[in-house]
N, CA and C atoms as a LAMMPS dump frame, in Angstrom:
ITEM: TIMESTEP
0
ITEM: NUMBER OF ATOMS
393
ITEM: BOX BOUNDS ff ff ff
-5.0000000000000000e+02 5.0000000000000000e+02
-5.0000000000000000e+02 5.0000000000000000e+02
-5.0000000000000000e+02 5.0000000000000000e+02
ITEM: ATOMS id mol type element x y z
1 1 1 N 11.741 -15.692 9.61
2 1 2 C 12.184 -14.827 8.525
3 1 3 C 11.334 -13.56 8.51
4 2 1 N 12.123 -12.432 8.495
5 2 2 C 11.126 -10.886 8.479
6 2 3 C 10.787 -10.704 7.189
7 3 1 N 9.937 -10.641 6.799
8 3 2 C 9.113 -10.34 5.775
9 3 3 C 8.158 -9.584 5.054
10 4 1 N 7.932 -8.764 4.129
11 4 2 C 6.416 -8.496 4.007
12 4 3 C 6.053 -9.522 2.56
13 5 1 N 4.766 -9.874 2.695
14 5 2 C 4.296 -10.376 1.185
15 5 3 C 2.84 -9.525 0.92
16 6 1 N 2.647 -9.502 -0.434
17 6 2 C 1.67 -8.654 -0.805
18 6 3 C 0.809 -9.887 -1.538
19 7 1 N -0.365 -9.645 -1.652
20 7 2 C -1.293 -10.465 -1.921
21 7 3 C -2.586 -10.221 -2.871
22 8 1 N -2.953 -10.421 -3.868
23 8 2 C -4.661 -10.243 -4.041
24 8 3 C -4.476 -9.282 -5.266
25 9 1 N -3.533 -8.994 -6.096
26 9 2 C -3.622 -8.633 -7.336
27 9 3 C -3.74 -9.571 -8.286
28 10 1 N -3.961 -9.189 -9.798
29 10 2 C -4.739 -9.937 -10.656
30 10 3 C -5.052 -8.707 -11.675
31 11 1 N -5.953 -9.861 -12.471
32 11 2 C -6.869 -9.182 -13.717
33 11 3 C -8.351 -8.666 -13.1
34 12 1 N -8.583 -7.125 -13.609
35 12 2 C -9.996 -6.918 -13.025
36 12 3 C -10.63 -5.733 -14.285
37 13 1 N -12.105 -6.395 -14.423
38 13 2 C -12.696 -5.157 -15.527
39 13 3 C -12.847 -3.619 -14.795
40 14 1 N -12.485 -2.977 -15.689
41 14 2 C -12.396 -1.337 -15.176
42 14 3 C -14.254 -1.486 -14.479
43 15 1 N -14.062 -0.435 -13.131
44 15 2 C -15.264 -0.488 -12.545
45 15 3 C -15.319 -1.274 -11.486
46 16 1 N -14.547 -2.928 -11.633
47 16 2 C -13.873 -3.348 -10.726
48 16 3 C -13.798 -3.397 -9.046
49 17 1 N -13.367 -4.086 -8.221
50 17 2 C -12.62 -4.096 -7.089
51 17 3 C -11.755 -5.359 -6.723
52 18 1 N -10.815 -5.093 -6.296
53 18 2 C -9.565 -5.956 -5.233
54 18 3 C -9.739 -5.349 -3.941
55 19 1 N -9.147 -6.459 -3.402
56 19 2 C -8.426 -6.136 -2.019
57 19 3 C -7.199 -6.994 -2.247
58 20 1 N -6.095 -5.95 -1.739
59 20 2 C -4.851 -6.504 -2.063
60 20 3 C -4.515 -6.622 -0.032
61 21 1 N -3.766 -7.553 0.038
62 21 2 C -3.129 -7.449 1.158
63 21 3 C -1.739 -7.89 1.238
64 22 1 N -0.842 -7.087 3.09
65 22 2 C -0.036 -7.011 2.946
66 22 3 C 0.741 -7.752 4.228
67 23 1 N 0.913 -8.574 4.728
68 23 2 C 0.978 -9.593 5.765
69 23 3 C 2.612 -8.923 5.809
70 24 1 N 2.334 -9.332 7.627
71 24 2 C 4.024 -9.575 7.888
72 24 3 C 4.393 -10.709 8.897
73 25 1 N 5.536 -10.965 8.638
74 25 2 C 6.019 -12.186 9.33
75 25 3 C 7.383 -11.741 10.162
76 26 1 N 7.759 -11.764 10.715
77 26 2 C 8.765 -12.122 11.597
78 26 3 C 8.602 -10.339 12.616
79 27 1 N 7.703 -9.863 12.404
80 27 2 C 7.371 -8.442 13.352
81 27 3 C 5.926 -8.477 13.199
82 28 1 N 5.746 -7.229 14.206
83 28 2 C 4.542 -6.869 14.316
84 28 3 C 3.887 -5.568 14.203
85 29 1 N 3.213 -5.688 12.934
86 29 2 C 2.962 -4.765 11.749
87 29 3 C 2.444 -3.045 12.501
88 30 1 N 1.491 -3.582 13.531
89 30 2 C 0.804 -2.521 14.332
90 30 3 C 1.634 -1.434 14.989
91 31 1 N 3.305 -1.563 14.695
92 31 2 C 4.011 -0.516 15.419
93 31 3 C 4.918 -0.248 14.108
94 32 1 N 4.219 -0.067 13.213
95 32 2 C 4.629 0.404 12.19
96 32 3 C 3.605 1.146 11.118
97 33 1 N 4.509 2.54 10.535
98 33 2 C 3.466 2.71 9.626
99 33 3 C 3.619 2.047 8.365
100 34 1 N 2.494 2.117 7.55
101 34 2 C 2.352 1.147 6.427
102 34 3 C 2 2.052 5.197
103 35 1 N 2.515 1.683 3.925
104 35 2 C 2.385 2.954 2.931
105 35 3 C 2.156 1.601 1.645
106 36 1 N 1.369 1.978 1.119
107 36 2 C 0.979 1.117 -0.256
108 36 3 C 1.594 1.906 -1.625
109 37 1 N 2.266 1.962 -2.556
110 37 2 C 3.133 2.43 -3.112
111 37 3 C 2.857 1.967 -4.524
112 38 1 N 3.044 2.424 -5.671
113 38 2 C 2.652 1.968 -7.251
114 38 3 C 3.66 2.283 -8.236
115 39 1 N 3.439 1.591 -8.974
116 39 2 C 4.997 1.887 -10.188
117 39 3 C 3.907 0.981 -11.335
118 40 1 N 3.418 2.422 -12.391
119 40 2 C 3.295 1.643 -13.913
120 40 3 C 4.342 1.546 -14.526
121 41 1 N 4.413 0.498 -15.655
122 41 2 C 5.649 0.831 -16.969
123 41 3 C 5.705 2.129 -17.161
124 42 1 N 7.309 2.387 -17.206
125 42 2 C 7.55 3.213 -17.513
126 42 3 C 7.348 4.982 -16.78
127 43 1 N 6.696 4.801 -15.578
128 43 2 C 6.419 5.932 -14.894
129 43 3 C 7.199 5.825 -13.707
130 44 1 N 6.932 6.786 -13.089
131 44 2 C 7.494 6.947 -11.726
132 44 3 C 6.544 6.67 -10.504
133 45 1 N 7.456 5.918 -10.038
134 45 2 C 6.489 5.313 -8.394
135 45 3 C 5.793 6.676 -8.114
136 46 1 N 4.672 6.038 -7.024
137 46 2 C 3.953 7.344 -6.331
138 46 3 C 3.337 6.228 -4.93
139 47 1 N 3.144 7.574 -4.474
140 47 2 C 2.438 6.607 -2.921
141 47 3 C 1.163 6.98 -3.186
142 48 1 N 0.568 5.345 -2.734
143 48 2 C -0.864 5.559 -2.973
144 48 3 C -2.278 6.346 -1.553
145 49 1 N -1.247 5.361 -0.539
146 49 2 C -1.723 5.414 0.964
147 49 3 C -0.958 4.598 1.442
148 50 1 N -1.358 5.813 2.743
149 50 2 C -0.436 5.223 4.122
150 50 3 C -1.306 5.482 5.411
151 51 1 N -0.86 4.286 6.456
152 51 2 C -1.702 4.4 7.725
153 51 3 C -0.417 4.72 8.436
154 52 1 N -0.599 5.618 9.439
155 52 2 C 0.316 5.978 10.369
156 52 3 C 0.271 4.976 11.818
157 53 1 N 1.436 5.109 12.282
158 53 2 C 1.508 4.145 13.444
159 53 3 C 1.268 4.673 14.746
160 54 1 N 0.724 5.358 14.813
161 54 2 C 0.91 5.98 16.051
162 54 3 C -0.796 6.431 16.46
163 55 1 N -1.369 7.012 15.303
164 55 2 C -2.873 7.647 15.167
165 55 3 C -3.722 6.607 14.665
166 56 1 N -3.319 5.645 13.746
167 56 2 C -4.281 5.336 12.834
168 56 3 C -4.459 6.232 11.379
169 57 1 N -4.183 7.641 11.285
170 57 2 C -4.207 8.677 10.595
171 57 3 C -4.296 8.269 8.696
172 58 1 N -4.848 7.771 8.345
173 58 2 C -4.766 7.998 7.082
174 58 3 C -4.481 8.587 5.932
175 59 1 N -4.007 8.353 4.525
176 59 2 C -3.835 9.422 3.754
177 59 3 C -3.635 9.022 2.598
178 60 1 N -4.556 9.501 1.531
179 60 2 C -5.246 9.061 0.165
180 60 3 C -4.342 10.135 -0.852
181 61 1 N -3.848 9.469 -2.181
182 61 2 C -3.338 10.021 -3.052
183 61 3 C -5.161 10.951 -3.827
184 62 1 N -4.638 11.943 -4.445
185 62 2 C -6.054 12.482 -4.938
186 62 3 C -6.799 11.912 -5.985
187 63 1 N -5.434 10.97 -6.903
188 63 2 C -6.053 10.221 -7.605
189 63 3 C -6.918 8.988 -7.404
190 64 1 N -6.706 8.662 -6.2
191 64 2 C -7.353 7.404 -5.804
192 64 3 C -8.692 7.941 -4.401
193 65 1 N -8.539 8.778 -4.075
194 65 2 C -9.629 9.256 -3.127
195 65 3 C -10.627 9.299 -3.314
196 66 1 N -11.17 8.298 -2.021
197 66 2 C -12.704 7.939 -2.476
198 66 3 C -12.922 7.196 -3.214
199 67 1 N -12.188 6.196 -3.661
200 67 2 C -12.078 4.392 -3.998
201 67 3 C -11.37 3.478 -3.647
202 68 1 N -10.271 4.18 -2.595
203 68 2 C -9.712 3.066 -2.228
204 68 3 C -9.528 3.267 -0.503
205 69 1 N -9.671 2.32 -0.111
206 69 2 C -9.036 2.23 1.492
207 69 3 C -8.446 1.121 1.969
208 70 1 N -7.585 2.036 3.225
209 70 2 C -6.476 1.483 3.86
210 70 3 C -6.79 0.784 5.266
211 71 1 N -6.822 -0.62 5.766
212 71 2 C -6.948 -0.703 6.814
213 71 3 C -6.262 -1.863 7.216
214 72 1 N -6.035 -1.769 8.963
215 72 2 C -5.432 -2.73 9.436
216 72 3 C -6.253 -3.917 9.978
217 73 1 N -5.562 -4.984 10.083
218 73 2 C -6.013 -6.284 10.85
219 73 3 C -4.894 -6.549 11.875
220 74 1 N -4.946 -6.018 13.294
221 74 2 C -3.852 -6.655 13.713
222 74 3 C -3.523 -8.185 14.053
223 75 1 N -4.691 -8.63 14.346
224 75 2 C -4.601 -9.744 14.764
225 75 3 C -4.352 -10.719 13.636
226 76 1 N -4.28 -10.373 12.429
227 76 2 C -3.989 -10.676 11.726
228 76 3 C -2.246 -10.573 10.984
229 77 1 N -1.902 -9.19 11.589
230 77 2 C -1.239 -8.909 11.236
231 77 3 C -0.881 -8.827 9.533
232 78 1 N -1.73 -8.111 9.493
233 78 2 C -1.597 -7.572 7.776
234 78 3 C -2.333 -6.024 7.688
235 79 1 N -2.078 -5.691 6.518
236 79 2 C -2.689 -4.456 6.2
237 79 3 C -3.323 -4.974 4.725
238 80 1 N -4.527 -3.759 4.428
239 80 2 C -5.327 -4.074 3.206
240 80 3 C -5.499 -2.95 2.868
241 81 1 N -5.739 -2.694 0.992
242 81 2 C -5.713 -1.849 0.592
243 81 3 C -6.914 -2.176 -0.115
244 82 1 N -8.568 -1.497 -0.163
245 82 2 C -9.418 -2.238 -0.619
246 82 3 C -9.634 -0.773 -1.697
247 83 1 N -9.54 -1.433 -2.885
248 83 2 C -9.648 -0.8 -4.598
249 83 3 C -11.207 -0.884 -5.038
250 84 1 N -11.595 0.045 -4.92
251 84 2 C -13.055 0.091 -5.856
252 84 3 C -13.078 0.976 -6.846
253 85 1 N -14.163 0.91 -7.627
254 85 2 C -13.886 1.68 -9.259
255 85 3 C -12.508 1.774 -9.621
256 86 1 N -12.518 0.365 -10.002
257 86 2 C -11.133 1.06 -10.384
258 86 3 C -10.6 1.089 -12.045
259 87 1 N -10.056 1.759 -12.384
260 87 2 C -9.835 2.451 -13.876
261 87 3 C -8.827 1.898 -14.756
262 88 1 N -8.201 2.047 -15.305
263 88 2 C -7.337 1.726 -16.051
264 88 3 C -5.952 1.766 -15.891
265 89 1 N -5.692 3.075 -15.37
266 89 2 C -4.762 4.148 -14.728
267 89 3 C -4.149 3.617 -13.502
268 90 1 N -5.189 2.716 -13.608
269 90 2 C -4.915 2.234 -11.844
270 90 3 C -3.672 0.606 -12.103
271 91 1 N -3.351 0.643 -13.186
272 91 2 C -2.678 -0.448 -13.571
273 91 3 C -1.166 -0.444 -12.929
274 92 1 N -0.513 -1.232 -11.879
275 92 2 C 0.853 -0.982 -11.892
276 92 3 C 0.937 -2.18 -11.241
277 93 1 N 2.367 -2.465 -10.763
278 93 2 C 2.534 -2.804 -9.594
279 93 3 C 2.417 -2.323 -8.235
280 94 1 N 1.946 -2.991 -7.283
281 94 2 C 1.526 -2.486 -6.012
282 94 3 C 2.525 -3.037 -5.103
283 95 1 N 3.483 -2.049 -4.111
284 95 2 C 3.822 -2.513 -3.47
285 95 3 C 3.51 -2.058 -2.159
286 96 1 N 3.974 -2.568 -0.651
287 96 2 C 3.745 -2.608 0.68
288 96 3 C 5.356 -1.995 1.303
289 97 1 N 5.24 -0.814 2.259
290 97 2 C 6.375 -0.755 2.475
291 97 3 C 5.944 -0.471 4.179
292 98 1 N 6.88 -0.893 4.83
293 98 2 C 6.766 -0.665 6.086
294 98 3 C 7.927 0.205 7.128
295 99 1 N 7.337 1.011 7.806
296 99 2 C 8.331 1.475 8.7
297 99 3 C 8.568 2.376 10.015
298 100 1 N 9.233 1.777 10.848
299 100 2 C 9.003 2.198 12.243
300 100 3 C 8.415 3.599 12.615
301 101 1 N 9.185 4.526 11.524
302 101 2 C 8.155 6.01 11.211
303 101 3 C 8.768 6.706 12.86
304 102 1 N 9.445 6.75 13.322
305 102 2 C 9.434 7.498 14.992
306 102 3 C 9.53 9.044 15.238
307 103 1 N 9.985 9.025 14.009
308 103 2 C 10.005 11.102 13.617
309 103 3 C 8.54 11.533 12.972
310 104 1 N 7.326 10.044 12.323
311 104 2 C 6.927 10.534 11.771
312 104 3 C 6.641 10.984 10.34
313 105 1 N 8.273 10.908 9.749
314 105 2 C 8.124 11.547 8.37
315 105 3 C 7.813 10.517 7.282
316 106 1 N 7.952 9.111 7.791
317 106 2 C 7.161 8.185 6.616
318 106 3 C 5.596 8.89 5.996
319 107 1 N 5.179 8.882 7.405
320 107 2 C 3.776 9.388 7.222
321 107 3 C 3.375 10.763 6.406
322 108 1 N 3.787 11.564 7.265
323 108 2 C 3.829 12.845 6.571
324 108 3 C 4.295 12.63 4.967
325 109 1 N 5.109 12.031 4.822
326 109 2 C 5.997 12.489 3.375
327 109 3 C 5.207 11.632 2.53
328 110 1 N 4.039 10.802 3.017
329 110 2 C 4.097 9.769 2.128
330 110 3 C 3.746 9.31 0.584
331 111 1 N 3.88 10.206 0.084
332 111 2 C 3.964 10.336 -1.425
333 111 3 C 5.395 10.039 -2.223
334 112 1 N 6.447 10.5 -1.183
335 112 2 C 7.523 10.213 -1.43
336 112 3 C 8.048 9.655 -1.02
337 113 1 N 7.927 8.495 0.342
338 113 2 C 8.166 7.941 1.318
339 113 3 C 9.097 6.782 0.733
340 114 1 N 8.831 6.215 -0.627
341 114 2 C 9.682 4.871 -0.69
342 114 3 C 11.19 5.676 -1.094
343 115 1 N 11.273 7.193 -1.095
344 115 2 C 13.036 7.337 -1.478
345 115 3 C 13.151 7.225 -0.27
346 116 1 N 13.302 6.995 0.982
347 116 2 C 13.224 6.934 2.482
348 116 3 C 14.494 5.962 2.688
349 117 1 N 15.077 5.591 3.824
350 117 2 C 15.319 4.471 4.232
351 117 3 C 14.098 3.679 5.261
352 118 1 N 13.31 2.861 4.053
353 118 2 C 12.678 2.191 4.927
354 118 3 C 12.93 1.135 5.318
355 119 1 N 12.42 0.532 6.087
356 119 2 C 12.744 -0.463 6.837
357 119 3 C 12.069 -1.525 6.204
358 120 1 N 11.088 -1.886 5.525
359 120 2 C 10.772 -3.581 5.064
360 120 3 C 10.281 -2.869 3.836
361 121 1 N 10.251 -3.627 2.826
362 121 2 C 9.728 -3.426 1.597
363 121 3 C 9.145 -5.04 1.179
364 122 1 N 7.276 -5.23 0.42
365 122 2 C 7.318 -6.094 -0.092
366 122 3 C 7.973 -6.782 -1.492
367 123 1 N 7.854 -7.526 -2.092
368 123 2 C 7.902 -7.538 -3.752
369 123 3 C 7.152 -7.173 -4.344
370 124 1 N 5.801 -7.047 -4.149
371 124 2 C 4.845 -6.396 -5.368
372 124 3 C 4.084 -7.333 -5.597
373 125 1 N 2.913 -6.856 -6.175
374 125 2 C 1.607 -7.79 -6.572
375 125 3 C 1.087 -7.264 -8.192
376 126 1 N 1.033 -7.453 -8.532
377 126 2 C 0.936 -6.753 -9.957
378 126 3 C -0.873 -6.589 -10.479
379 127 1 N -1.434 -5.267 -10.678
380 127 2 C -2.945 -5.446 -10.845
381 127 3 C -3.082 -4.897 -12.504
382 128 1 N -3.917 -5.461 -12.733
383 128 2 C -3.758 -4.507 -14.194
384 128 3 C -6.075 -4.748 -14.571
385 129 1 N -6.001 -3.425 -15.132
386 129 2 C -7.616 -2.864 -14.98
387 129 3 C -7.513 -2.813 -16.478
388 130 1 N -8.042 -3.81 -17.255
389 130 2 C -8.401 -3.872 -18.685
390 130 3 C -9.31 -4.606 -18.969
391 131 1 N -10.286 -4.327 -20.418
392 131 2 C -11.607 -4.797 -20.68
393 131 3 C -10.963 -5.748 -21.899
């Protein structure tokens, strides 16, 4: 079964860290780029970060830069999104989206990347940063 599942959200005191991860099953994650994606109540999704498939290339929303990072395990076949200081703001659902990217523009765009046709989407992990 092709899959993504997301992993490692929860309750955390502001200041905080997770590592959320994002496993895949029935492919192999490393020829794909990978974009971590957020939706609070009531707001509008945003991309948080994305690793490109081709470079490794990274790319941090400004709100989260410089607390959070993106990295792969291939042999694992998952991706991780590791959350430090993290705030309040930082409350949503987290999701994992994946995709072959061959033009590229997952990467590039990736702030806006989930209106895309992408190719795998997880369900979400839900984090929420309250005292």
């Amino acid at each position: 079964q092709v899959q993504l599942v997301e992993s490692g959200g929860g309750l955390v005191q502001p200041g905080g860290s997770l590592r959320l991860s994002c496993a895949a099953s029935g492919f192999t994650l490393d020829n794909y780029a990978i974009g971590w994606f957020r939706q609070a109540p009531g707001k509008e999704r945003e991309g948080v970060s994305c690793i490109s498939s081709s470079t490794g290339s990274t790319y941090y929303a400004d709100s989260v830069k410089g607390r959070f990072t993106i990295s792969r395990d291939n042999a694992k076949n998952t991706v991780y999104l590791q959350m430090n200081s993290l705030k309040p703001e930082d409350t949503a659902v987290y999701y994992c989206l994946a995709d072959a990217d061959r033009s590229g523009s997952f990467y590039r765009n990736c702030p806006i990347a989930y209106l895309y046709d992408v190719d795998y989407w997880g369900k979400g992990t839900l984090v929420t940063v309250s005292s």
